[in-house]
C-alpha positions in Angstrom: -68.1 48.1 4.2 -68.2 51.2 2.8 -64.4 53.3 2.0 -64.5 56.9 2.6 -64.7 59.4 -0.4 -61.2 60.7 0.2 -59.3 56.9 0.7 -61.2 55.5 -2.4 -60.1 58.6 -4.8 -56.9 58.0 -3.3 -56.9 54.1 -4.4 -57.8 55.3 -7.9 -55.2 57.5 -8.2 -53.2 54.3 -6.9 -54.6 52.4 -9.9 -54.8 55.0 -12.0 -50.9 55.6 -11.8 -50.5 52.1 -12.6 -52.4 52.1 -15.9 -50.5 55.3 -16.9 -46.9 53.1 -16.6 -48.1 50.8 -18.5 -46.9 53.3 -21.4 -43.0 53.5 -21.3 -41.7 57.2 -20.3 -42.0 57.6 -16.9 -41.6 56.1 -13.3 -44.0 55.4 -10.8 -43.8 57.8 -8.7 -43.7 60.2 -11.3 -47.1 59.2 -12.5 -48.5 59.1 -8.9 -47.7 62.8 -8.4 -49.4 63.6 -11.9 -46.1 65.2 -12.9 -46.3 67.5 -16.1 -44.4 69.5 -18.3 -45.9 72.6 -19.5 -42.9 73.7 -21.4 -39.8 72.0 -22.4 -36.9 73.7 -24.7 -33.6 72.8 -24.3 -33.1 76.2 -22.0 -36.0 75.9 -19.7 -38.4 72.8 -18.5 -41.1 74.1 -16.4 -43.0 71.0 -14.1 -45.9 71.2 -12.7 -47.6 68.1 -9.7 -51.2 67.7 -9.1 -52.1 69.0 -5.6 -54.4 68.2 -3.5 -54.9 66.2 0.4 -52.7 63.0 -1.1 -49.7 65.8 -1.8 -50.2 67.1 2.0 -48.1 65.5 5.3 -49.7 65.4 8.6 -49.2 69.6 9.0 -51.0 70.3 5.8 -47.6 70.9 3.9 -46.5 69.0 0.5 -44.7 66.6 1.5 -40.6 67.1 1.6 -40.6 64.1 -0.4 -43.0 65.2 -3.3 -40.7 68.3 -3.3 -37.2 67.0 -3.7 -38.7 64.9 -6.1 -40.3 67.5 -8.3 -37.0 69.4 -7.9 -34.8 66.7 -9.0 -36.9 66.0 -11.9 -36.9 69.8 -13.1 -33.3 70.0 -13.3 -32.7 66.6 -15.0 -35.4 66.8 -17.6 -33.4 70.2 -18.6 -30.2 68.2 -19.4 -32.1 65.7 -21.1 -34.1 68.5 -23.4 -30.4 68.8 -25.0 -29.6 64.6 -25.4 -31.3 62.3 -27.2 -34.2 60.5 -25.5 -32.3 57.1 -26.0 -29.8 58.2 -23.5 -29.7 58.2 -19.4 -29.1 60.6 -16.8 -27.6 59.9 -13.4 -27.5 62.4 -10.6 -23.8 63.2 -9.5 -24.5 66.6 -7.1 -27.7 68.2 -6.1 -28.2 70.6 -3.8 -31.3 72.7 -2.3 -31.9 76.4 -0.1 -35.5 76.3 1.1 -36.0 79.9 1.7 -38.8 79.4 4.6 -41.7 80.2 2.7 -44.9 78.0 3.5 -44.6 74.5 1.0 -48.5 75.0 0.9 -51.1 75.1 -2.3 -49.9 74.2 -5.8 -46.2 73.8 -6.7 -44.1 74.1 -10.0 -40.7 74.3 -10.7 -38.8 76.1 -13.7 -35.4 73.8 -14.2 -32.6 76.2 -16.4 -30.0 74.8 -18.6 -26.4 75.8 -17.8 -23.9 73.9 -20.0 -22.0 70.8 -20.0 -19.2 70.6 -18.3 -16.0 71.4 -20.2 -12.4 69.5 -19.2 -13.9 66.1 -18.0 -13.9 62.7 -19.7 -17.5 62.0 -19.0 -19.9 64.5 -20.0 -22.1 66.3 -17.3 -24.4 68.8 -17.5 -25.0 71.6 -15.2 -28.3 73.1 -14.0 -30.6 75.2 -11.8 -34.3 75.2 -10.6 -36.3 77.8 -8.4 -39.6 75.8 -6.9 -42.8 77.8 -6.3 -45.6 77.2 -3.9 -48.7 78.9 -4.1 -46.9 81.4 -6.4 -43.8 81.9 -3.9 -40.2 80.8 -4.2 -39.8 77.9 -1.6 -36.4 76.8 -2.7 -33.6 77.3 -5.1 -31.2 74.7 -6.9 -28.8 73.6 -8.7 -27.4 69.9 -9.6 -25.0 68.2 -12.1 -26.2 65.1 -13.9 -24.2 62.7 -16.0 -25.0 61.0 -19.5 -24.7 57.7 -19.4 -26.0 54.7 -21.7 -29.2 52.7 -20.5 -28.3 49.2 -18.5 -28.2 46.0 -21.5 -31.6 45.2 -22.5 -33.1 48.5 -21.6 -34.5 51.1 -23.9 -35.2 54.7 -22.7 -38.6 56.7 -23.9 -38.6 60.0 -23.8 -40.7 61.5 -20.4 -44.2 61.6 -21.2 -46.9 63.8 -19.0 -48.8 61.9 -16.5 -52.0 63.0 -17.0 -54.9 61.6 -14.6 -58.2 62.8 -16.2 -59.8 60.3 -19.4 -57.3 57.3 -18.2 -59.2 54.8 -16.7 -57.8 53.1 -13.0 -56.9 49.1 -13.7 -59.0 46.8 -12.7 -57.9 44.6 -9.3 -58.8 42.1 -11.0 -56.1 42.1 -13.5 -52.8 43.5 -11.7 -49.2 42.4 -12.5 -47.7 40.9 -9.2 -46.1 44.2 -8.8 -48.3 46.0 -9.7 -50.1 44.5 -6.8 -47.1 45.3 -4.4 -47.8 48.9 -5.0 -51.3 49.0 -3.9 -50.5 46.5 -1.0 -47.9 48.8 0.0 -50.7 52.1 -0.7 -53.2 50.2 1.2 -51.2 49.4 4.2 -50.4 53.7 4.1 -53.6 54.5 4.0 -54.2 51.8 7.0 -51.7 54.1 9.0 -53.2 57.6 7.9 -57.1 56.7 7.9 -57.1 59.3 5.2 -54.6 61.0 2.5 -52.8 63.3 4.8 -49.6 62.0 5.6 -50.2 58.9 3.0 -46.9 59.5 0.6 -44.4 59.9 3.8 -45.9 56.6 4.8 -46.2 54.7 0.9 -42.5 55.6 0.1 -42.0 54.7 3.8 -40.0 58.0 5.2 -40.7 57.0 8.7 -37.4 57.8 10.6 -37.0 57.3 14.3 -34.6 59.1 16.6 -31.4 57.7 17.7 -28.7 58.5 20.8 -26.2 59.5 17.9 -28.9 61.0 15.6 -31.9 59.0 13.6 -32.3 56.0 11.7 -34.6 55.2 8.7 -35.5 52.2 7.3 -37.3 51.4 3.9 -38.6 48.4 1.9 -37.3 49.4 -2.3 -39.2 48.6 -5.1 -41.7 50.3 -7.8 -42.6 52.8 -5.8 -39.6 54.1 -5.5 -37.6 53.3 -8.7 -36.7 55.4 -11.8 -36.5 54.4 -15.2 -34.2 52.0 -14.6 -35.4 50.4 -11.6 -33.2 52.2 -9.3 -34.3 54.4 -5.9 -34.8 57.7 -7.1 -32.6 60.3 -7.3 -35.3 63.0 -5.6 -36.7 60.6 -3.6 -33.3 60.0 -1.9 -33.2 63.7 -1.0 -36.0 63.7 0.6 -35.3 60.1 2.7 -32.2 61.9 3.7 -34.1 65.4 4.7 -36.7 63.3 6.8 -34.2 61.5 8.7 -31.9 64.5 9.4 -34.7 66.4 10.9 -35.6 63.1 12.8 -31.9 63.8 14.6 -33.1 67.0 16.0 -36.0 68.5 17.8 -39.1 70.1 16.6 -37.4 73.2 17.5 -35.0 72.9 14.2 -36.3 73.5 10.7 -34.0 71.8 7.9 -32.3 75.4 5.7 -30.2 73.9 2.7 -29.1 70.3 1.5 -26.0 69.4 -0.3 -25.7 65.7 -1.8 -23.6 63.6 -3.2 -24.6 60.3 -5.1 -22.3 57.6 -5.3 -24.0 54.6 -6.1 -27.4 53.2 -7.6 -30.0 52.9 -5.4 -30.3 49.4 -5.2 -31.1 46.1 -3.2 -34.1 44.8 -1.1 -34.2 47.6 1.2 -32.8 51.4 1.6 -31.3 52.8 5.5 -30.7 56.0 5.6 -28.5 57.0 8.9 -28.5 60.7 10.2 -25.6 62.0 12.6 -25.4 65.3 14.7 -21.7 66.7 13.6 -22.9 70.3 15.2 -25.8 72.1 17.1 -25.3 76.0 18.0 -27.3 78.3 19.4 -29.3 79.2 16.1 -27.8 76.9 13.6 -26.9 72.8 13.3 -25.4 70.3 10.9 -26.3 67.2 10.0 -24.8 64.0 8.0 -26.9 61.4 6.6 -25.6 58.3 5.0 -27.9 56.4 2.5 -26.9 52.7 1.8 -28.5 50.1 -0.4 -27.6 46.7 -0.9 -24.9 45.1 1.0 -24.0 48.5 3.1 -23.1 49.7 -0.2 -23.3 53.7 0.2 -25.7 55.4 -2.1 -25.5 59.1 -1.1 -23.9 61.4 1.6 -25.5 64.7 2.4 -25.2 66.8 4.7 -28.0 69.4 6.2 -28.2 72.9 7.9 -30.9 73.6 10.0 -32.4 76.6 12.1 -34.0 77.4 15.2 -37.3 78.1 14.3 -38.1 81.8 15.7 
């Protein structure tokens, strides 16, 4: 049987991911996207995803998820310009204003340095980013991120471009079990989407439904949606919690601004993410959305304003 042009460049960029973390300094998700940072000082990081059909959701906008992520990453990668690669970041606060602008075309963000934090007994530093799409701003923020030391046993490399072109995809033949997870789990997307529209929402598994009180979401964890250290993603957990707070309203709302607060790793066998109307107006609503990991432990809290579309 022969696989469509656009599924099979899809699957290599599946496999071709997988070579590329085979070399420590970055996570898979990361590599996926084709994240890259043309410049990197210890004042600005500017980042930079492949686009293309596999970056697009079912409306032919990047996907929400692909975006938080890109933001998250901006602003972290700006504190970590100013440590030494050996250390860890975790994300305390983040939060995001879209400004309504189309998420359409070829995104970058420019991450900006503010300081550490002065008076505290751990040591957090402050930042900012400002995301464009097709060269306009489609959302500004601003996030604090704490050092920390890397887990026992684990050694941290600094972040390293993830660069498609000249890297060979890994052969099937010769895939890690899971490295074979992944492309089950990119495989059984792609059986979803017939195509790569709509493919990430359904690989990192972003599939909330509505509920009488709001909207649940539901996700296996693993690779595909760890950082460095194994753990859910800081990025990627915005944009679980985004999905599912829209999932709690109608098509008539469009999501405005996020503020998040992470209180746990993202870990165990699966990720929920609950969602919970506090207020709906005429023009403007509020959300909450709960993530929780393993054991009901909470993860992140964030809570959501969204708009009647005009």
């Amino acid at each position: 049987m022969t696989i469509p042009d656009d599924i099979a460049a899809l699957r290599r960029r599946v496999l071709t991911a997988l070579a590329l973390e085979r070399t420590p300094g970055f996570n898979y998700s990361g590599n996926l996207l084709g994240t890259r940072f043309p410049l990197t000082t210890p004042a600005e990081v500017r980042a930079t995803i492949d686009a293309g059909p596999h970056l697009e959701d079912e409306f032919g906008e990047v996907d929400i998820g692909a975006v938080s992520f890109l933001a998250d990453i901006s602003m972290g990668c700006t504190v970590r310009a100013n440590l030494a690669p050996s250390q860890r970041l975790a994300t305390v606060s983040l939060g995001l204003q879209f400004t309504g602008a189309p998420l359409r075309g070829a995104i970058e963000s420019r991450g900006e340095f503010e300081c550490f934090l002065e008076g505290a007994s751990s040591r957090q530093g402050l930042c900012r980013t400002t995301l464009h799409a097709s060269g306009r701003p489609v959302l500004y923020g601003h996030g604090a991120f704490m050092v920390m030391d890397p887990p026992p046993g684990r050694a941290m490399h600094p972040i390293v471009d993830a660069v498609h072109a000249g890297v060979a995809p890994l052969d099937e033949a010769g895939l890690a079990p899971h490295e074979r997870a992944v492309l089950a789990r990119a495989d059984q997307a792609l059986a979803a989407t017939h195509g790569p529209r709509g493919f990430l929402k359904h690989f990192w598994g972003m599939l909330p439904e509505a509920t009488p009180a709001g909207a649940h979401c539901r996700t296996a964890n693993g690779a595909h949606l760890g950082n460095r250290v194994g753990h859910m993603q800081g990025g990627l957990q915005i944009g679980m919690a985004l999905v599912t707070a829209a999932a709690a309203l109608s098509a008539e709302w469009t999501v405005s601004s996020i503020s998040a607060w992470f209180l746990s790793p993202g870990e165990g066998a699966e990720i929920a993410a609950d969602a919970r109307i506090e207020q709906r107006g005429r023009n403007v609503a509020l959300v909450r959305t709960s993530i929780t990991g393993d054991g009901g432990r909470r993860v992140l809290e964030a809570m959501t304003t969204h708009l009647r579309r005009g």
